[in-house]
Backbone bond lengths (Angstrom), bond angles and torsions (degrees), N, CA, C in turn:
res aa  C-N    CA-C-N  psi(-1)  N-CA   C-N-CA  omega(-1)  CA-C   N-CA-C  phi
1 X - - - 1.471 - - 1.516 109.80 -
2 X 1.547 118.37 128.00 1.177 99.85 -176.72 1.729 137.60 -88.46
3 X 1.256 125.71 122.31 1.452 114.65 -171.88 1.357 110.72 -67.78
4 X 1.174 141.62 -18.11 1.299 109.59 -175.38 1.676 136.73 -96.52
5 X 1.161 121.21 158.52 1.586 114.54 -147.21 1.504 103.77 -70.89
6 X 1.544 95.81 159.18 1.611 99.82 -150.49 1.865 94.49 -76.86
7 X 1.150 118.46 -20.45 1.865 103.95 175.20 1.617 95.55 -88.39
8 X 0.776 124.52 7.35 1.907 103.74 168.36 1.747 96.47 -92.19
9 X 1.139 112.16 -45.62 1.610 136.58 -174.42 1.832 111.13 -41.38
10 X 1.445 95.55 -44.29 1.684 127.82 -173.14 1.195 110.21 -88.90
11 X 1.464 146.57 -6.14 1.344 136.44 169.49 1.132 117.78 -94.00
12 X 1.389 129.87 3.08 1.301 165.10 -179.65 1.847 94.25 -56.17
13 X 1.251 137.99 89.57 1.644 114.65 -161.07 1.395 99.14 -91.82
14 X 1.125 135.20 43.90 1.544 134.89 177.35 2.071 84.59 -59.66
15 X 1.381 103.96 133.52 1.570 116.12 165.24 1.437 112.67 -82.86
16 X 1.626 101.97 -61.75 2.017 99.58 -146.36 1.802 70.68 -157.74
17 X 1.490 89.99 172.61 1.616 124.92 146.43 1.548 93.55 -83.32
18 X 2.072 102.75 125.01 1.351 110.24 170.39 1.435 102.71 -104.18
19 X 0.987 126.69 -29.71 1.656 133.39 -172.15 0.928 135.19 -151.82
20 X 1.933 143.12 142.38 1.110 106.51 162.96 1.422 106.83 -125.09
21 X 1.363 121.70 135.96 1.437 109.55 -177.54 2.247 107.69 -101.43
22 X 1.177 99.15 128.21 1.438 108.59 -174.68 1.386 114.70 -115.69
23 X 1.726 125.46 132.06 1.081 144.19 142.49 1.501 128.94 -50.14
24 X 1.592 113.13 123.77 0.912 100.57 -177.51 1.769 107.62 -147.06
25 X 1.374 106.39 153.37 2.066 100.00 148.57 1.167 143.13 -102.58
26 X 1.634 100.59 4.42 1.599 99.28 171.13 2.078 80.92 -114.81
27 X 1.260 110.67 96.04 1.090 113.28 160.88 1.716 113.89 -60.83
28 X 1.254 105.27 -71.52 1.707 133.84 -172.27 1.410 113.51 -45.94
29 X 1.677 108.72 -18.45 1.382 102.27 -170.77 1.295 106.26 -136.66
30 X 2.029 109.30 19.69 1.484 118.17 135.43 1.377 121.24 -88.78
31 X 1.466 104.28 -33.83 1.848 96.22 -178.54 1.297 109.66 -59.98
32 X 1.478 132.06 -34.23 1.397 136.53 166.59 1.614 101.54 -34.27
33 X 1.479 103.15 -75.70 1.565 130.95 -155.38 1.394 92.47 -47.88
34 X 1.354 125.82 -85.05 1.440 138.47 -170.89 1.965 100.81 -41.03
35 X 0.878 150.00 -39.21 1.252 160.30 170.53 1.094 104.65 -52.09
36 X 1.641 127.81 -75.95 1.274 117.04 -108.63 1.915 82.94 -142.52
37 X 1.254 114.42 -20.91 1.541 117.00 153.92 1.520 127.27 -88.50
38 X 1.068 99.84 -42.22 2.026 108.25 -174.82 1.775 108.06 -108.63
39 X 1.371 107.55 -5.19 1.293 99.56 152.62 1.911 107.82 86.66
40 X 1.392 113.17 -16.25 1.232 98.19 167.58 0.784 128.69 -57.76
41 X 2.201 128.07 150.55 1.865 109.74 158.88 1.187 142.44 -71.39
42 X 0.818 130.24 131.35 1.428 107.63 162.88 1.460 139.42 -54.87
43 X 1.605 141.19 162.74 1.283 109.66 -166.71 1.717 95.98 -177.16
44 X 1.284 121.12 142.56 1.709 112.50 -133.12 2.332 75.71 -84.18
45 X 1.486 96.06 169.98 1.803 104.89 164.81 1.419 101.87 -147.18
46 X 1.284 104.25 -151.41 1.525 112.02 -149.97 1.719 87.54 -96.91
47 X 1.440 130.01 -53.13 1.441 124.70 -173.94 1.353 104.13 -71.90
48 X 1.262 110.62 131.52 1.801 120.40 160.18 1.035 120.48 -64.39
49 X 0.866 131.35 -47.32 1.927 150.23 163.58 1.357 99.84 -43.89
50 X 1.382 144.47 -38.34 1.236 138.57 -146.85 1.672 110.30 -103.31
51 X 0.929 144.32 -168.94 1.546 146.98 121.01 1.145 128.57 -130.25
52 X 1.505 123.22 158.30 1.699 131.63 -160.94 1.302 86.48 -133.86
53 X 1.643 92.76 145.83 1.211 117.09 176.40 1.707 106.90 -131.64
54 X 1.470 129.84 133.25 1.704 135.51 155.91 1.061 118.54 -96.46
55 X 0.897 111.62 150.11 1.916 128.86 -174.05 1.522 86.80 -128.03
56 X 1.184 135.84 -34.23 1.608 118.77 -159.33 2.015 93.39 -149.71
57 X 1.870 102.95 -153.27 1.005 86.20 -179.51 1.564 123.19 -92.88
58 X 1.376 101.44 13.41 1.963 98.15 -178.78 1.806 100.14 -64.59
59 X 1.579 93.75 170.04 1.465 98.39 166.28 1.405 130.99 -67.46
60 X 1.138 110.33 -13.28 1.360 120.84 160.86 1.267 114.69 -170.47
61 X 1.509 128.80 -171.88 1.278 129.79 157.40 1.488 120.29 -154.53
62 X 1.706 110.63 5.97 1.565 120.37 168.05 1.106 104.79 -151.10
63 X 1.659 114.21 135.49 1.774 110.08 -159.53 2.066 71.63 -143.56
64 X 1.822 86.97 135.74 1.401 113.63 -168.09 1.701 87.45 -97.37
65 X 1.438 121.06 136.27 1.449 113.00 137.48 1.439 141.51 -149.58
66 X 1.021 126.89 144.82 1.651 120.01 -141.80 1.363 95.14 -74.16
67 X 1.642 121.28 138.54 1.542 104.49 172.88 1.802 80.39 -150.82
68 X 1.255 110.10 -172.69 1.341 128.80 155.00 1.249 135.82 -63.00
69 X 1.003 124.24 -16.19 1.323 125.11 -173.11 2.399 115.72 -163.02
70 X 0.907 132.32 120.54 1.013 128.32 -154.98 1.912 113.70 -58.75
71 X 0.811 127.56 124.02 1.233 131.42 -174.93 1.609 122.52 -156.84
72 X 1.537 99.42 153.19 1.384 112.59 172.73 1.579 123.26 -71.23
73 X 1.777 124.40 95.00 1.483 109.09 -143.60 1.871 85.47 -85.77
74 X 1.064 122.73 -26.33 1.385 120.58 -167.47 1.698 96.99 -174.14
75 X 1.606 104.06 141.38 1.287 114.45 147.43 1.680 136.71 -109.72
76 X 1.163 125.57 126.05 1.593 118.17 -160.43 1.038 117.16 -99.24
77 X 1.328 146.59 99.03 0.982 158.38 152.68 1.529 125.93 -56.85
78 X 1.001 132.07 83.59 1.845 134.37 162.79 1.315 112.84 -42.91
79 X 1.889 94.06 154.77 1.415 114.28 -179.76 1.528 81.72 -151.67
80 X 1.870 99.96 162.42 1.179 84.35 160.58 1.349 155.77 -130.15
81 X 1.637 107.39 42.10 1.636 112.07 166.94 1.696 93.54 -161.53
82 X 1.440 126.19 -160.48 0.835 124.02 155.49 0.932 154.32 -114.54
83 X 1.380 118.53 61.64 1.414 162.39 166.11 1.395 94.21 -112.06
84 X 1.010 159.70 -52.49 1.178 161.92 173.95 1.224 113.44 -41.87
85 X 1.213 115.23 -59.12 1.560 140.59 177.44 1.473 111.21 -65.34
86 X 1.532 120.27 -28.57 1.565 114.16 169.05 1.289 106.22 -79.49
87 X 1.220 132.24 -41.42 1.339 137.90 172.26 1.419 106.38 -25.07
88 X 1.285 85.58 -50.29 2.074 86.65 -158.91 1.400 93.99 -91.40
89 X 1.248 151.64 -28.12 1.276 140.57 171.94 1.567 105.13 -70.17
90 X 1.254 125.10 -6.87 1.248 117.13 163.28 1.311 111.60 -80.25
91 X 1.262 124.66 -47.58 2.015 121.05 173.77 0.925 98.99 -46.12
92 X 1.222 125.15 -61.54 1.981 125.71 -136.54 1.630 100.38 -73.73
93 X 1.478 105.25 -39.92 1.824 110.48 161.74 1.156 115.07 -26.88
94 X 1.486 105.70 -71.94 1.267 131.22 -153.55 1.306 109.57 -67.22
95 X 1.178 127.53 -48.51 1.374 147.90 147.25 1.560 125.62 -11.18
96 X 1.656 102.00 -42.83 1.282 134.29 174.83 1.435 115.17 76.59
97 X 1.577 109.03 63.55 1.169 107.97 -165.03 1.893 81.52 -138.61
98 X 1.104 103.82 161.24 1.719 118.42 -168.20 1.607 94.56 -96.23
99 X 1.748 124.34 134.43 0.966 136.22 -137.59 1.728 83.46 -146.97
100 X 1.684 129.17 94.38 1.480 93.46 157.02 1.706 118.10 -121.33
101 X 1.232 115.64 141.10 1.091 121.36 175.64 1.334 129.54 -61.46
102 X 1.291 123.09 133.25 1.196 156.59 -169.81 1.360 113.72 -36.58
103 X 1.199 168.25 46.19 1.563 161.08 173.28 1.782 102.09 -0.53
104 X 1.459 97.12 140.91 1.693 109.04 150.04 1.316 121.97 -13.97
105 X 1.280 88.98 -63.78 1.663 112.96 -160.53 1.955 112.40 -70.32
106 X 1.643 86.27 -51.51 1.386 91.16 177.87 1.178 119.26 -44.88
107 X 1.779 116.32 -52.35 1.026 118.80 171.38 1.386 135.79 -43.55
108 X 1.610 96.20 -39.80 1.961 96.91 -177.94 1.258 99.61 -70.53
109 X 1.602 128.83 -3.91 1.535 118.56 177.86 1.195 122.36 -79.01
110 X 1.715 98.65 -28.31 1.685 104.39 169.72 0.995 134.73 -82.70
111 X 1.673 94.01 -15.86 1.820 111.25 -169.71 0.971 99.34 68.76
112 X 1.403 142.61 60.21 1.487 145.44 158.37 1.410 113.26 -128.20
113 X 1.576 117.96 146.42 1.538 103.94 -167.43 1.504 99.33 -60.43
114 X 1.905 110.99 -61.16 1.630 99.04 168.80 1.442 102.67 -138.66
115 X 1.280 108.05 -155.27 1.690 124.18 -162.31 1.526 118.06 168.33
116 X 2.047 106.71 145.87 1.095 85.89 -168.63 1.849 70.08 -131.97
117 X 1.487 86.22 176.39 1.911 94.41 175.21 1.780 101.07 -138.05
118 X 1.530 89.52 168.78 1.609 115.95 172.79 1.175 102.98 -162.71
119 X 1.558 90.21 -169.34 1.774 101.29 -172.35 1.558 101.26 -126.13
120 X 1.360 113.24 110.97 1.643 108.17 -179.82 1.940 107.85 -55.13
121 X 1.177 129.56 -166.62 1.467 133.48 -169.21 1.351 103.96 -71.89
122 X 1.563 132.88 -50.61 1.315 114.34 175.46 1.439 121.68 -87.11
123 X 1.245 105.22 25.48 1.955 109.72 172.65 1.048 108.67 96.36
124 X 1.162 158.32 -29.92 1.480 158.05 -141.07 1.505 99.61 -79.54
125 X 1.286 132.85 131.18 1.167 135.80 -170.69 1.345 97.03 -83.76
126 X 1.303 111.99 155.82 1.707 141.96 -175.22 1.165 120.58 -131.24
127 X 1.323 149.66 141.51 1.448 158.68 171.07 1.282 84.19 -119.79
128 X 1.298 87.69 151.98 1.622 111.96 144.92 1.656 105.72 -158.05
129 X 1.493 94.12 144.42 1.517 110.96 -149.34 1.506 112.71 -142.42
130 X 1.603 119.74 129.30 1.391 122.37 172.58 2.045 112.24 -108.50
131 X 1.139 117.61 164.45 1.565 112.93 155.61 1.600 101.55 79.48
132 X 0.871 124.33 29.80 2.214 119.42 171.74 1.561 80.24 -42.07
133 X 1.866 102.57 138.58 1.264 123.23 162.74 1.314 112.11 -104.36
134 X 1.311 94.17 129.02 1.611 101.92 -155.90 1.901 101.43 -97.49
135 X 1.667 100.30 151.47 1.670 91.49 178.71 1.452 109.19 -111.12
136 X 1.570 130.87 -18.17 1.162 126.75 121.98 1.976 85.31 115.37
137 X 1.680 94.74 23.62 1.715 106.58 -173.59 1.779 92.51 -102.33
138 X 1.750 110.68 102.95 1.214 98.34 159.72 1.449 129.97 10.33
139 X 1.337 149.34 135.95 1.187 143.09 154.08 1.584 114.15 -87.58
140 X 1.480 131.34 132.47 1.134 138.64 -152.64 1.984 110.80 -131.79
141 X 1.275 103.11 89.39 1.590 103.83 170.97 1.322 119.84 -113.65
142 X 1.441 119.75 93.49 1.597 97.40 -145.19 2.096 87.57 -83.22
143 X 1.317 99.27 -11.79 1.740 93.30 177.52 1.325 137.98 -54.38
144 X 1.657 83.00 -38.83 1.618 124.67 176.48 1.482 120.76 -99.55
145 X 1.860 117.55 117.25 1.265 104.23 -175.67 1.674 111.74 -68.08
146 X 1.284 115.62 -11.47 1.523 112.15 -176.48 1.552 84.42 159.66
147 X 1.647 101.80 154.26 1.501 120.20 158.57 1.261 130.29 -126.93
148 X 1.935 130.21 120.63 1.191 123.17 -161.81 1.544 117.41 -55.79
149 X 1.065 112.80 123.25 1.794 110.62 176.27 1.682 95.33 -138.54
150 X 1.313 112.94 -95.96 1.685 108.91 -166.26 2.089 110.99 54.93
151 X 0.803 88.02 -141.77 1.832 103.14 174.10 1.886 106.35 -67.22
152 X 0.794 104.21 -24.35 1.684 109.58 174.50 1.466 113.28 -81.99
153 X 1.547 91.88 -18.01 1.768 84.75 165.68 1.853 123.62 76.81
154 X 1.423 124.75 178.40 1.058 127.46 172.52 1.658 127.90 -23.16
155 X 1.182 97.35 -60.47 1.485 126.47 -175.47 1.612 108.89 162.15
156 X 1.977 105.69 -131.91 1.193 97.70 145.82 1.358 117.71 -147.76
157 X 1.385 119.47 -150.81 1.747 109.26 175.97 1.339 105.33 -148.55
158 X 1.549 128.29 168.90 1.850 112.33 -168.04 1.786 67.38 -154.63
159 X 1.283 76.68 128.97 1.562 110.57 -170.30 1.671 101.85 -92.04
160 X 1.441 124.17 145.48 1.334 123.76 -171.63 1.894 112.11 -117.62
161 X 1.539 128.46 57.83 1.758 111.91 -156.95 1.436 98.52 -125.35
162 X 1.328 86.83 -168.21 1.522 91.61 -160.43 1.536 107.02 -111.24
163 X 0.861 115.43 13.92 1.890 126.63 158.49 1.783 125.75 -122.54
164 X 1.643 97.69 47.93 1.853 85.31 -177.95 0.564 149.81 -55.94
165 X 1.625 107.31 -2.92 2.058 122.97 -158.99 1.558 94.97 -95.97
166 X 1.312 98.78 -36.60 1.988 112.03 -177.72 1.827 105.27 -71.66
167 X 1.546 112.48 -42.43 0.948 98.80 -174.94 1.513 113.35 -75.22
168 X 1.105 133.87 -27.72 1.418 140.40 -167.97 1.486 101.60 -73.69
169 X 1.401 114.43 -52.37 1.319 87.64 173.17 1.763 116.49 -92.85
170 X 0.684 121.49 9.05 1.529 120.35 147.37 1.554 120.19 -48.66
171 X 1.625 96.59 -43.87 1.899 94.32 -178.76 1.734 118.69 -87.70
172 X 1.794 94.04 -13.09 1.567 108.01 178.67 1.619 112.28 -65.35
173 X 1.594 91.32 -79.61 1.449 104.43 -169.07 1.761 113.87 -78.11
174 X 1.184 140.18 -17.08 1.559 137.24 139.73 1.367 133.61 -69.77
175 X 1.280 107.90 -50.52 1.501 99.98 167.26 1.625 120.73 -88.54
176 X 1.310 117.92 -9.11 1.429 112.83 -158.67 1.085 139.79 56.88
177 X 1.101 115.62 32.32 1.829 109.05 140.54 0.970 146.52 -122.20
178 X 1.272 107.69 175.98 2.131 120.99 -136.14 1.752 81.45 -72.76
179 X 1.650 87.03 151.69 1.631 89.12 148.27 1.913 109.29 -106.96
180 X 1.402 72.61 153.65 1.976 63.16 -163.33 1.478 89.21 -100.05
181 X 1.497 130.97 -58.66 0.791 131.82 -172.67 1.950 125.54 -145.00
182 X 1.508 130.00 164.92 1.661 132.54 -169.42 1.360 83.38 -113.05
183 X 1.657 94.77 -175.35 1.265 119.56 168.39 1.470 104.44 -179.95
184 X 1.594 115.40 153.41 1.334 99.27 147.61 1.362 125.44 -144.10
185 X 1.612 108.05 167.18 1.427 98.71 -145.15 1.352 86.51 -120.25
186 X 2.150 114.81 173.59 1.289 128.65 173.85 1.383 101.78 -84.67
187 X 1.392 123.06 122.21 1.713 109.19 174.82 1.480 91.91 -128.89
188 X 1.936 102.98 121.75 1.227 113.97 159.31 1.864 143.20 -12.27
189 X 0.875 119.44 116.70 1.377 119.29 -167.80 2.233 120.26 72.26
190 X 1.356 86.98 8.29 1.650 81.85 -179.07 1.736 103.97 -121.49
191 X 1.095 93.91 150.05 1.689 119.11 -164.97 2.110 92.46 -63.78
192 X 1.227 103.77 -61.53 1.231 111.68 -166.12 1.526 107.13 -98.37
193 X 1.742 118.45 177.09 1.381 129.13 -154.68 1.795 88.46 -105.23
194 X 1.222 115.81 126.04 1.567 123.47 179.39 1.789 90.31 -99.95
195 X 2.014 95.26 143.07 0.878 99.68 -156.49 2.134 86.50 -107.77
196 X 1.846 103.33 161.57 1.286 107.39 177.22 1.674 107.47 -114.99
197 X 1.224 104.19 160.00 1.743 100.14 175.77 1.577 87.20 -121.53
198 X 1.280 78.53 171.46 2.315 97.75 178.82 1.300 77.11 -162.94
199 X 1.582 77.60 133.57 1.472 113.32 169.50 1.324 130.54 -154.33
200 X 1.591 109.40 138.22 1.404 117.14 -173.53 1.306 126.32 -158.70
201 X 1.633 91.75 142.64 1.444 124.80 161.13 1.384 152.70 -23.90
202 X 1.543 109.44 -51.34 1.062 134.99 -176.79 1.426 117.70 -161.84
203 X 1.115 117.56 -125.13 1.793 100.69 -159.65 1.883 106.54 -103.64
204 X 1.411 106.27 -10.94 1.537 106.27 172.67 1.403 96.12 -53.47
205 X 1.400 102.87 179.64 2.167 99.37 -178.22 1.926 79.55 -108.42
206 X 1.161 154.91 1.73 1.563 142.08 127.01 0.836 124.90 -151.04
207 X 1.026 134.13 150.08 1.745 138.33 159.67 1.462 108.51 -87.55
208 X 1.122 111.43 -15.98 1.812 88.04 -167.69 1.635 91.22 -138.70
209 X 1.230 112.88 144.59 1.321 107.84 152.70 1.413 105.47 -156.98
210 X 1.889 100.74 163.74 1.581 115.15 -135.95 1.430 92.67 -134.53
211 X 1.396 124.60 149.95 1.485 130.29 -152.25 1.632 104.55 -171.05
212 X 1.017 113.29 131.61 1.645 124.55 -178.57 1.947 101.04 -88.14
213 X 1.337 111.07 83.66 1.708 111.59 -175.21 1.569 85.96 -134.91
214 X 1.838 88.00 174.33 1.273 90.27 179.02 1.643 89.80 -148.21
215 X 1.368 107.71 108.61 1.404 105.71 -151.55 2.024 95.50 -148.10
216 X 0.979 130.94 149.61 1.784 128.73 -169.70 1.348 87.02 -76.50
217 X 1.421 102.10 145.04 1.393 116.33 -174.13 1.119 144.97 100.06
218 X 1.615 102.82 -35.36 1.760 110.08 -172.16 1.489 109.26 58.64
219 X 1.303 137.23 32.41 1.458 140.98 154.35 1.481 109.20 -142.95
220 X 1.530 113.05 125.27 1.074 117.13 -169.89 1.988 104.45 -93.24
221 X 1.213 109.76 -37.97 1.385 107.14 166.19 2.036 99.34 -168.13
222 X 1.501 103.38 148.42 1.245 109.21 161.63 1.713 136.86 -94.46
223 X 1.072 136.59 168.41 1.460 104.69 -173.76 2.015 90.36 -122.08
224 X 1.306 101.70 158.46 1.884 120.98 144.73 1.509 108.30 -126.15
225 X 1.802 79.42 147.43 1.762 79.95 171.86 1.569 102.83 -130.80
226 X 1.238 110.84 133.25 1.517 122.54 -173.33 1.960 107.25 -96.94
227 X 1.193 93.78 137.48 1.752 94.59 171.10 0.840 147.44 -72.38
228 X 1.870 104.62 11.91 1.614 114.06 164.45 1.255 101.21 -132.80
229 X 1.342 87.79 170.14 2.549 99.79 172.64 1.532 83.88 -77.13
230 X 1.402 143.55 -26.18 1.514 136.60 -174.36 1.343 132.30 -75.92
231 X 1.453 105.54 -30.04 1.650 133.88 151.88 1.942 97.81 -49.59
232 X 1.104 120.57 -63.17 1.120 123.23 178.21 1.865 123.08 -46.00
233 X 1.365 98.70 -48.81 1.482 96.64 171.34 1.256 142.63 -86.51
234 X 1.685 86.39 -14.95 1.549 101.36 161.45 1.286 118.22 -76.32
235 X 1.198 126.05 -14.99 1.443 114.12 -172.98 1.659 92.10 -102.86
236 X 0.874 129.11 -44.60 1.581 131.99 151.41 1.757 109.33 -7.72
237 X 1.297 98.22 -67.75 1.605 109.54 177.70 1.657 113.03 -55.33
238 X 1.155 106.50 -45.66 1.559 124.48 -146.69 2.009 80.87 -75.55
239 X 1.576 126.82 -55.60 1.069 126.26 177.29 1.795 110.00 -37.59
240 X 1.225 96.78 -68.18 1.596 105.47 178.03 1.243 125.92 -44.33
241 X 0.818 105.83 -42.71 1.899 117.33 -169.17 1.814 77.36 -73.51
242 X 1.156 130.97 -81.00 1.570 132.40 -144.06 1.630 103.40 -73.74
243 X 1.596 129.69 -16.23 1.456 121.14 163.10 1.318 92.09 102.43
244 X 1.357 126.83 21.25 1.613 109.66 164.54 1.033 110.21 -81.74
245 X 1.972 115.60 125.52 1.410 114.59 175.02 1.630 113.29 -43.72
246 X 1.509 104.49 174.58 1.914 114.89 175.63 1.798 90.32 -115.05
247 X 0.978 99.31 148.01 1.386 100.41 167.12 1.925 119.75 -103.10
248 X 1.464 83.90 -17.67 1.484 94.32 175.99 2.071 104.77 -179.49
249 X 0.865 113.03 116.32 1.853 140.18 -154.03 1.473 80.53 -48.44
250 X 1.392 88.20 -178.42 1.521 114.57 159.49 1.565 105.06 -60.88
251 X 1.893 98.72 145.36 1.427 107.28 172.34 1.615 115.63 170.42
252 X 1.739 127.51 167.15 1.215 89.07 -171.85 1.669 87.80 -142.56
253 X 1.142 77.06 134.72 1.889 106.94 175.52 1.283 112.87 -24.11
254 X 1.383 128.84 141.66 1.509 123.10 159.26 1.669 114.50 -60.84
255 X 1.605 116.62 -56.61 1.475 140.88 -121.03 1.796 84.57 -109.83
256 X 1.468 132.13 -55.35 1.284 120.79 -176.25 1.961 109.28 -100.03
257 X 1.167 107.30 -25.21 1.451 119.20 -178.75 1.694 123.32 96.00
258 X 1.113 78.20 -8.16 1.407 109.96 178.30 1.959 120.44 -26.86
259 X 0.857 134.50 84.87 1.706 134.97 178.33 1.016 88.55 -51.95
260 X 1.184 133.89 155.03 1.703 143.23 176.32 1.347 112.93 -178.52
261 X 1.451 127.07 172.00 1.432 145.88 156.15 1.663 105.90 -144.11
262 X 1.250 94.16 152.17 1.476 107.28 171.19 1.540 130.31 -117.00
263 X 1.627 113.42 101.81 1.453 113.23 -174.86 1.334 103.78 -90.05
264 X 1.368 123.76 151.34 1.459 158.19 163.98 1.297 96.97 -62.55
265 X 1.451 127.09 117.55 1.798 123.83 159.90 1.804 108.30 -91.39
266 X 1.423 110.29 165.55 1.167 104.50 -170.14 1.513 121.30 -67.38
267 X 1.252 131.43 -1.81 1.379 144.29 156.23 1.313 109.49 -88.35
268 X 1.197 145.99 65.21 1.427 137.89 -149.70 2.027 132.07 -33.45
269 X 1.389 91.03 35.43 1.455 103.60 164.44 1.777 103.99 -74.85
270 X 0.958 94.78 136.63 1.823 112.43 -174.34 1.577 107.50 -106.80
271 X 1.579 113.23 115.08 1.535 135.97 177.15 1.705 113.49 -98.17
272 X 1.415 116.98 99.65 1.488 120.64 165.03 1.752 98.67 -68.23
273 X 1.108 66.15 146.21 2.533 99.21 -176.81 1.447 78.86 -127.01
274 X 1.313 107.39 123.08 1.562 110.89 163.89 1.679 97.12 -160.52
275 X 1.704 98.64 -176.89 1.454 107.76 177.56 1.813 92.93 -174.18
276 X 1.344 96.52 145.17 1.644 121.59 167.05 1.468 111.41 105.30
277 X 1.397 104.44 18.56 1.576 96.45 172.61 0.724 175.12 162.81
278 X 1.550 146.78 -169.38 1.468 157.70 -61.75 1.486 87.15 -74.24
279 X 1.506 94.65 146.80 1.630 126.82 162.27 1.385 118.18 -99.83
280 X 1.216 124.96 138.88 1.880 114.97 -176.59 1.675 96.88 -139.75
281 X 1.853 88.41 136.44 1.395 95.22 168.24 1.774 115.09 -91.84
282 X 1.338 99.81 114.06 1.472 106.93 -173.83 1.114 124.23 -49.59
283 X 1.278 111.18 -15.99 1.563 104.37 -162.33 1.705 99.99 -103.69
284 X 1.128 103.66 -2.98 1.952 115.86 170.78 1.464 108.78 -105.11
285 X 1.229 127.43 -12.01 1.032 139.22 178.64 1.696 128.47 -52.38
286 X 1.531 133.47 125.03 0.899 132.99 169.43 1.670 127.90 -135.83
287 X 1.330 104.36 153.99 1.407 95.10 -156.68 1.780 103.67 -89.33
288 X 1.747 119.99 154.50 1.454 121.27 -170.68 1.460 94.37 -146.52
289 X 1.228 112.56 -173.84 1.486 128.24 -150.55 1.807 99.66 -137.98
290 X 0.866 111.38 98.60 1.977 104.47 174.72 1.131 119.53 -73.82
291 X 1.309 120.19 151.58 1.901 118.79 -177.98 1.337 109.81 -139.61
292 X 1.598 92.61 16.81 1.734 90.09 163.12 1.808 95.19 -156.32
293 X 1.730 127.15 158.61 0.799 119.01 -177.29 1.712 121.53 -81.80
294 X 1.518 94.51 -34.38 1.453 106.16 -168.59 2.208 106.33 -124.97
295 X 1.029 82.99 158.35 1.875 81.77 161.02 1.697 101.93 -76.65
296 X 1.313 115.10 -59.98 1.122 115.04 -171.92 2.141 112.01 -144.12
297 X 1.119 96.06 -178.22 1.932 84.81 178.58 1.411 107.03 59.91
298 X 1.343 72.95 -159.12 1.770 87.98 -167.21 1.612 132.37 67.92
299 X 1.430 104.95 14.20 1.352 112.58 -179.50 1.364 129.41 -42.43
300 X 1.238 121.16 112.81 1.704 106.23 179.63 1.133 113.48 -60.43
301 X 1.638 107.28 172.06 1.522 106.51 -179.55 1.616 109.92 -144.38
302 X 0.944 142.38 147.77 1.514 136.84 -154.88 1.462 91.98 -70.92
303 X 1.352 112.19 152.67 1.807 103.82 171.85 1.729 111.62 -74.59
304 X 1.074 97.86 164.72 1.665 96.88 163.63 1.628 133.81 -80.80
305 X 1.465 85.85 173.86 1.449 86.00 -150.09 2.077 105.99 -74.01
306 X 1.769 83.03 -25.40 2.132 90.84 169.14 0.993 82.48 -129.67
């Protein structure tokens, strides 16, 4: 629980989730996936080896890269200038956590003016990042009528490690943000109900949420949110027709409200397609406990067999 007071907690200027860049070994049959199921573009970057994907007008907002084994290579978090960015390299200091700053170079890799990284409590690497260099080329989804981002940012992501109590308040009392809301869930093979945090930033109801699993990757699933319930069924369709497992149907959230489905990617990291939701004004905001996941839907589904 975190002790420190909620306006020291709040000057913390973390914005949004700006990016997430992911490791993978079925490279070839995510650039498909991310394309040609969820509708992002593609769009050239600085690594050859790599691929970028836009949802809106940043330079990107999902960067593919081929590795051995599936993993979380970094998550990016925005601020916005750099003054912003010392701010927060002043917590994370303070905090006593190792802070290194970003190179020239690195940066032109992200296309960010700059950036510095660490490792939150269960390791998972972190950016935080000001200045996306923008190329100012229309963004083009002809799958997708559009996806909400603006100040709400990426979407979000629910992190899977093996220290949640450390990491949660790691994102509370250093970075500052709210917990909006718990839960707890049935997780296979365990006696007792493991509990989830959500947490957020700005006006999505979270960007991040945090979970005691032990699962490849350290991300248990990421979210998009599209600007229609029709964005939703089309990609609904588009799964079906091509045989991408569901990990759990159509259905809609208690805690964000969220309409959603959950597809299986070919590394079995799991992507919610959703739309409608909830926005929260933070400063009215209070935190609650859920005792169910969904109103309705959302059916799990056994994983597959590859």
């Amino acid at each position: 629980m975190s002790t420190m007071p909620a306006n020291e907690r709040n000057d913390v200027p973390i914005r949004s989730l700006g990016y997430i860049r992911w490791q993978t070994p079925q490279f070839d049959e995510w650039v498909g996936y991310a394309t040609d199921i969820l509708g992002m573009m593609p769009t050239a970057g600085p690594r050859p080896e790599a691929r970028y994907f836009r949802i809106d007008k940043y330079p990107y907002r999902f960067v593919l890269i081929p590795g051995e084994r599936q993993q979380v290579d970094a998550l990016g978090f925005e601020v916005a200038d750099d003054l912003e960015l010392a701010a927060v390299v002043e917590r994370v200091t303070k905090a006593g956590r190792d802070v290194t700053p970003g190179t020239p170079e690195e940066a032109d890799e992200r296309l960010v003016g700059g950036f510095v990284s660490f490792d939150e409590p269960s390791g998972v690497r972190i950016e935080v990042f000001y200045g996306p260099i923008l190329n100012h080329l229309p963004v083009q989804t002809p799958l997708v009528s559009g996806f909400v981002t603006g100040e709400q940012g990426l979407g979000h992501a629910v992190l899977a490690v093996d220290r949640p109590e450390e990491t949660v308040d790691f994102f509370r009392e250093v970075l500052g943000f709210q917990l909006r809301n718990t839960g707890r869930l049935n997780v296979a093979g365990r006696p007792t109900l493991t509990t989830i945090s959500f947490l957020g930033c700005n006006p999505r109801h979270h960007t991040l949420g945090v979970v005691g699993m032990d699962i490849p990757g350290n991300m248990l699933h990421f979210m998009l949110e599209a600007k229609t319930i029709d964005d939703v069924g089309y990609a609904l369709d588009r799964c079906l027709d091509a045989e991408i497992p569901l990990a759990m149907t159509l259905g809609r959230h208690t805690n964000d409200h969220m309409i959603s489905f959950y597809s299986i990617s070919p590394d079995r990291l799991q992507v919610e397609f959703g739309w409608g939701g909830l926005e929260i004004d933070s400063e009215a905001s209070t935190t609650y406990e859920i005792t169910k996941v969904s109103f309705w839907g959302h059916r799990r589904n056994p994983p597959p067999a590859k």
